[in-house]
DRENDO-1510 file (C-alpha; in Angstrom, 1 decimal, always signed):
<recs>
REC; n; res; u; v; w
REC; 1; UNK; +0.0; +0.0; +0.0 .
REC; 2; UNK; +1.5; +3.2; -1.2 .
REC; 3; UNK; +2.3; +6.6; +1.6 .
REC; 4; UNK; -0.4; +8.6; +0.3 .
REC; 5; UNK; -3.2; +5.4; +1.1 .
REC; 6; UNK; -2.0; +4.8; +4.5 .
REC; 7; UNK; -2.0; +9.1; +5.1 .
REC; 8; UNK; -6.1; +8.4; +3.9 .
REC; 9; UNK; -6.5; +5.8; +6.0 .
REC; 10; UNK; -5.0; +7.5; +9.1 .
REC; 11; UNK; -7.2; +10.5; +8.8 .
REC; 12; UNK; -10.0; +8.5; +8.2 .
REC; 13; UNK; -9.2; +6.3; +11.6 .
REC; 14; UNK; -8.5; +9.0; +14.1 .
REC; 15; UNK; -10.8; +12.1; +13.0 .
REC; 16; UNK; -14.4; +11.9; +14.7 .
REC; 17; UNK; -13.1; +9.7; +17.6 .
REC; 18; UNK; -10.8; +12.9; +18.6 .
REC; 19; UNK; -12.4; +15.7; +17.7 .
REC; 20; UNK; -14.4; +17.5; +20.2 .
REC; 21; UNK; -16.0; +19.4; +17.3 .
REC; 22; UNK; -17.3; +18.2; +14.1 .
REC; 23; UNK; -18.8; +20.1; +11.1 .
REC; 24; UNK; -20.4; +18.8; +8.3 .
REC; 25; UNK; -20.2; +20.8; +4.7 .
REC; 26; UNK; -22.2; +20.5; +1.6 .
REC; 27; UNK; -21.0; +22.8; -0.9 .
REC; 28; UNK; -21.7; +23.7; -4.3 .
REC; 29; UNK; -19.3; +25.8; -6.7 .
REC; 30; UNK; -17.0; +25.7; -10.2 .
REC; 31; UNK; -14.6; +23.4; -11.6 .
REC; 32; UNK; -12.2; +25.2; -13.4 .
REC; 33; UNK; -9.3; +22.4; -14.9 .
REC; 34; UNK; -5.9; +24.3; -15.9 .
REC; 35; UNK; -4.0; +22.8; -18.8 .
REC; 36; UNK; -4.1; +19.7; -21.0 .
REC; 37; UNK; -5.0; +16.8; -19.9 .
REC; 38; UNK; -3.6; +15.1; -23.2 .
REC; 39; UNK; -1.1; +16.8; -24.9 .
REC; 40; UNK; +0.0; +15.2; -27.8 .
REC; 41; UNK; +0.3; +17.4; -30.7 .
REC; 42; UNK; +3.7; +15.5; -32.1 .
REC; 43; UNK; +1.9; +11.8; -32.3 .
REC; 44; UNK; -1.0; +12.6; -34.4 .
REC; 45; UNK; -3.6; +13.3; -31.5 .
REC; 46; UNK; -3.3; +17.0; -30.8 .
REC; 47; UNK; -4.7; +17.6; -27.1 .
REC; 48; UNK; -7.9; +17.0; -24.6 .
REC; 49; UNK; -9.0; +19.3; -21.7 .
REC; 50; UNK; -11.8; +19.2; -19.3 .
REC; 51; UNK; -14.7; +21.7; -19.3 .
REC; 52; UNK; -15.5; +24.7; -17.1 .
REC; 53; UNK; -18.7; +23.3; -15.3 .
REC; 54; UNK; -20.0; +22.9; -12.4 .
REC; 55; UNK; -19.2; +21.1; -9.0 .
REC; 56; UNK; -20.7; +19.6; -5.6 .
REC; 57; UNK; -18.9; +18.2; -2.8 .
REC; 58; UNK; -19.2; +17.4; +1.2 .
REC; 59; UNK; -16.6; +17.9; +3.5 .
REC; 60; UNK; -16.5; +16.3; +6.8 .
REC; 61; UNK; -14.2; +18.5; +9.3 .
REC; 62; UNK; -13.1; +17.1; +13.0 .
REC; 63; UNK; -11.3; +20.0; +14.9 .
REC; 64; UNK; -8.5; +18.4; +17.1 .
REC; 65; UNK; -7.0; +22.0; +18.5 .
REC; 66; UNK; -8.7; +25.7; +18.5 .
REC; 67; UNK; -7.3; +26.6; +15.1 .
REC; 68; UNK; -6.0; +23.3; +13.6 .
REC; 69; UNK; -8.6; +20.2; +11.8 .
REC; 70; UNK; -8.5; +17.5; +10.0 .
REC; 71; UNK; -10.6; +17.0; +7.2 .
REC; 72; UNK; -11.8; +14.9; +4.7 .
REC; 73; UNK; -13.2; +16.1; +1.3 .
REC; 74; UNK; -15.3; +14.4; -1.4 .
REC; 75; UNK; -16.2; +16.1; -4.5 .
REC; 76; UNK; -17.5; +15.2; -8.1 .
REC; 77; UNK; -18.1; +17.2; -11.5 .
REC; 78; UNK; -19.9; +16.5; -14.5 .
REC; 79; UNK; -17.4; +17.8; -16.9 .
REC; 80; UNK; -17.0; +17.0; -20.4 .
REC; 81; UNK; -14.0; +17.1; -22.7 .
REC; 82; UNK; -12.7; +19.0; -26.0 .
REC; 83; UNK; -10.5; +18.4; -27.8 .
REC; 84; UNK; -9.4; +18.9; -31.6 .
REC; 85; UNK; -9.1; +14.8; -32.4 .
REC; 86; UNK; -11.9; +13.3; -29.7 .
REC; 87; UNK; -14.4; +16.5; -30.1 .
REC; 88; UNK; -17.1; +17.1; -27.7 .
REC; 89; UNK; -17.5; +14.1; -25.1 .
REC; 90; UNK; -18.7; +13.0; -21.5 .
REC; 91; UNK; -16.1; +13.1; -19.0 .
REC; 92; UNK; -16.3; +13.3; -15.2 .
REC; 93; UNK; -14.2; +14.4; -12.5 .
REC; 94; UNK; -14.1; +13.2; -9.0 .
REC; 95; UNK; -11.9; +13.9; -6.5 .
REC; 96; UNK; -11.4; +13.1; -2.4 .
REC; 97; UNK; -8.8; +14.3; -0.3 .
REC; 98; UNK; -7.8; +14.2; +3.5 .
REC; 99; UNK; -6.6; +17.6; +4.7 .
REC; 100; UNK; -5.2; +19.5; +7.3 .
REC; 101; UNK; -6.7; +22.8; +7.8 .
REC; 102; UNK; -5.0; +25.8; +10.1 .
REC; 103; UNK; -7.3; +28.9; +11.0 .
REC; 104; UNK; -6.3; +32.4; +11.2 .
REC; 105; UNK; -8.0; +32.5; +15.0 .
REC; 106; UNK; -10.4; +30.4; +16.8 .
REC; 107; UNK; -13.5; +29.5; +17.1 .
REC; 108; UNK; -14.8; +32.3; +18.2 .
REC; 109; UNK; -14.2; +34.3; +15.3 .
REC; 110; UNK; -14.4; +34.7; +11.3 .
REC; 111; UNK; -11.5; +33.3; +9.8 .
REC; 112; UNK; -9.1; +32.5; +6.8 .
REC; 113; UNK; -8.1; +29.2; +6.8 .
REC; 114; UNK; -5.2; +27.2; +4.4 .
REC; 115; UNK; -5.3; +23.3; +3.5 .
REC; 116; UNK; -2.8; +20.7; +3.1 .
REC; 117; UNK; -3.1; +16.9; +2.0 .
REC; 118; UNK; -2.8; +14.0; -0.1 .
REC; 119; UNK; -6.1; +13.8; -3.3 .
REC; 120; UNK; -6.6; +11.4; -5.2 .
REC; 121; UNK; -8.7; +12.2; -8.4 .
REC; 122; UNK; -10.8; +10.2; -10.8 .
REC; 123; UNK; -12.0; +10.0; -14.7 .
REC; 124; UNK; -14.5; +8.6; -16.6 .
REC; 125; UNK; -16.8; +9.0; -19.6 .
REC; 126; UNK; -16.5; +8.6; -23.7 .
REC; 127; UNK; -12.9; +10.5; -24.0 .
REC; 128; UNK; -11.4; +8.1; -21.0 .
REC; 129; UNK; -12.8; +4.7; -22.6 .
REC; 130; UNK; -11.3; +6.2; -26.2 .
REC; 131; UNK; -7.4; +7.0; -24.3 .
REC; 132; UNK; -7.5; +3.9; -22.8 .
REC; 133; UNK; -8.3; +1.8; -25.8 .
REC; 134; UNK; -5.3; +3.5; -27.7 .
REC; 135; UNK; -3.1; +3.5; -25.0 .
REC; 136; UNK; -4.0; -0.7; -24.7 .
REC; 137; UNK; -3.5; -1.0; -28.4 .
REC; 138; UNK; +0.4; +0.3; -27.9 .
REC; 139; UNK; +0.4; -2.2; -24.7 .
REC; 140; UNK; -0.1; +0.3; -21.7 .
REC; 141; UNK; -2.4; -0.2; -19.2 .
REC; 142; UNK; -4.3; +2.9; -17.8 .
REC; 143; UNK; -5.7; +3.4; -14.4 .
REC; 144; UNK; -8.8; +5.8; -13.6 .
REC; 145; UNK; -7.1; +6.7; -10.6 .
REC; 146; UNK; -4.2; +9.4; -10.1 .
REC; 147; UNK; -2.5; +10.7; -6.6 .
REC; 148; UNK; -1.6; +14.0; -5.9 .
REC; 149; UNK; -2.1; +16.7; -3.6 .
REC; 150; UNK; -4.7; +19.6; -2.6 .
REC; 151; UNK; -3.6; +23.0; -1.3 .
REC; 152; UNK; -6.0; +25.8; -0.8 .
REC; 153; UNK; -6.9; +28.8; +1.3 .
REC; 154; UNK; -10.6; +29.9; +2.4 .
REC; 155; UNK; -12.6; +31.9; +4.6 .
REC; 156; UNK; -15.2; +30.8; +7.1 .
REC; 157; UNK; -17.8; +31.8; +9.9 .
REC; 158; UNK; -17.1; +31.6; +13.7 .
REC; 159; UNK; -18.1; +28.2; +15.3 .
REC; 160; UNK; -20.1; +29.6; +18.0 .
REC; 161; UNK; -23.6; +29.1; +15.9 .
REC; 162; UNK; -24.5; +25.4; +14.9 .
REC; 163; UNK; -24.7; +26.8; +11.4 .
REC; 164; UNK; -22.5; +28.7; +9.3 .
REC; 165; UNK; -20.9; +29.9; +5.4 .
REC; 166; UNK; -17.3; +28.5; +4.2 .
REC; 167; UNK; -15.8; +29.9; +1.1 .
REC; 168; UNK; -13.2; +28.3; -0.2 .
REC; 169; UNK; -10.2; +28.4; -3.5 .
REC; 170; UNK; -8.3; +25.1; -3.8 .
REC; 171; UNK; -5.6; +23.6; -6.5 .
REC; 172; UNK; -5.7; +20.0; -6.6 .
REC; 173; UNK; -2.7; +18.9; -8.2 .
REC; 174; UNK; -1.9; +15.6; -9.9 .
REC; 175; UNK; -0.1; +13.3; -13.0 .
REC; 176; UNK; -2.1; +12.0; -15.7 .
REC; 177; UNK; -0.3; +9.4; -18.1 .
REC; 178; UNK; -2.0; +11.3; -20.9 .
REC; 179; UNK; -1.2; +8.6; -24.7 .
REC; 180; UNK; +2.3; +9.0; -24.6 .
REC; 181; UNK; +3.7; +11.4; -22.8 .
REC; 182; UNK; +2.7; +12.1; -19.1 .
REC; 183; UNK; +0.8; +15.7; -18.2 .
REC; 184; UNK; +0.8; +17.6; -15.1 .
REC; 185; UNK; -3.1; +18.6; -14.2 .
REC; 186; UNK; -4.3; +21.2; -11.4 .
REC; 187; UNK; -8.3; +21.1; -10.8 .
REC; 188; UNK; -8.7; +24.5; -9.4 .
REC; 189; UNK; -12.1; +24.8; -7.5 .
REC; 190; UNK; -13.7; +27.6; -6.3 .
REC; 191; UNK; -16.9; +26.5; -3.5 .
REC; 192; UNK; -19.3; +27.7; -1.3 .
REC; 193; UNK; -20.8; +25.7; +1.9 .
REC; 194; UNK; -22.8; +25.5; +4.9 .
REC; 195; UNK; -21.5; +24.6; +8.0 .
REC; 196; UNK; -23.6; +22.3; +10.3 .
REC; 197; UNK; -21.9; +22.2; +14.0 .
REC; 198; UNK; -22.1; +18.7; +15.6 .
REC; 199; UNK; -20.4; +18.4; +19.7 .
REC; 200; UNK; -19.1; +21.8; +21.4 .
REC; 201; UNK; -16.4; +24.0; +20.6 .
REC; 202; UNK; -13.2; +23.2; +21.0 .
REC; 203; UNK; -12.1; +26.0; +23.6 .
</recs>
């Protein structure tokens, strides 16, 4: 099992027994993809990107100090592809991640936040099944899975009411082994949320 599994599967063990504060975050906001996912303009296939569309998550955050949580993300978007060879076709995006998140002040007050963590990411649809098949036919094997990492920054609502807004910006970053030649992808994401307090404050 590879670092960034057992980091998951850590976070995923010790968040809600610890945490003397929980908050769960459904969220709704924009997927906005940054460079090629295929770029292969010398072999024939020119290049493929996602779509600007829009995206829906949950976050699940368990606060283990006054300013410092761990937190566990999920989020999915129904973006399709372009692309000069493939066209127009159905792709989507989903992507989870296990964070560490460090507030400005605590939890008495407004704050900006930043985020840290492993992500993993995930692709399907038409343009997917069409990579793989070519990437097959040259005897490579293609996974819909890719690891990499999330960093971020965001701003959020005191915890003193059970409910409450989170704004957040975040880069998820990660390889894709494109046909030939590997590309480096960041899924920026821009998301609004509300907040539902579960337990007390942590003081």
């Amino acid at each position: 099992m590879t670092r960034p599994h057992w980091i998951l599967l850590f976070t995923v063990a010790v968040s809600p027994p610890l945490a003397a504060q929980v908050e769960f975050t459904p969220y709704f906001g924009v997927y906005l993809p940054a460079g090629h996912l295929i770029d292969e303009q010398n072999s024939g296939y020119s290049y493929v990107t996602h779509d600007v569309a829009p995206a829906g998550g949950i976050k699940l955050t368990g606060w283990m100090r006054p300013r410092i949580a761990l937190e566990l993300d999920a989020l999915y978007s129904p973006s399709g592809t372009t692309g000069p060879t493939f066209g127009d076709q159905s792709g989507e995006v989903g992507i989870a991640s296990a964070r560490i998140l460090y507030a400005t002040s605590s939890w008495e007050h407004s704050s900006f936040y930043v985020i840290a963590g492993p992500a993993v990411a995930f692709h399907r649809g038409e343009a997917w099944d069409s990579i793989t098949a070519i990437r097959a036919a040259n005897g490579m094997s293609t996974s819909s899975m890719h690891w990499g990492a999330v960093f971020g920054l965001g701003v959020r609502s005191n915890r003193k009411s059970p409910v409450g807004w989170d704004i957040e910006f975040a880069d998820n970053s990660y390889g894709f082994p494109g046909i030939f030649t590997p590309q480096k992808q960041n899924d920026f994401v821009i998301l609004a949320g509300l907040r539902l307090l579960f337990g007390a404050p942590s003081n």
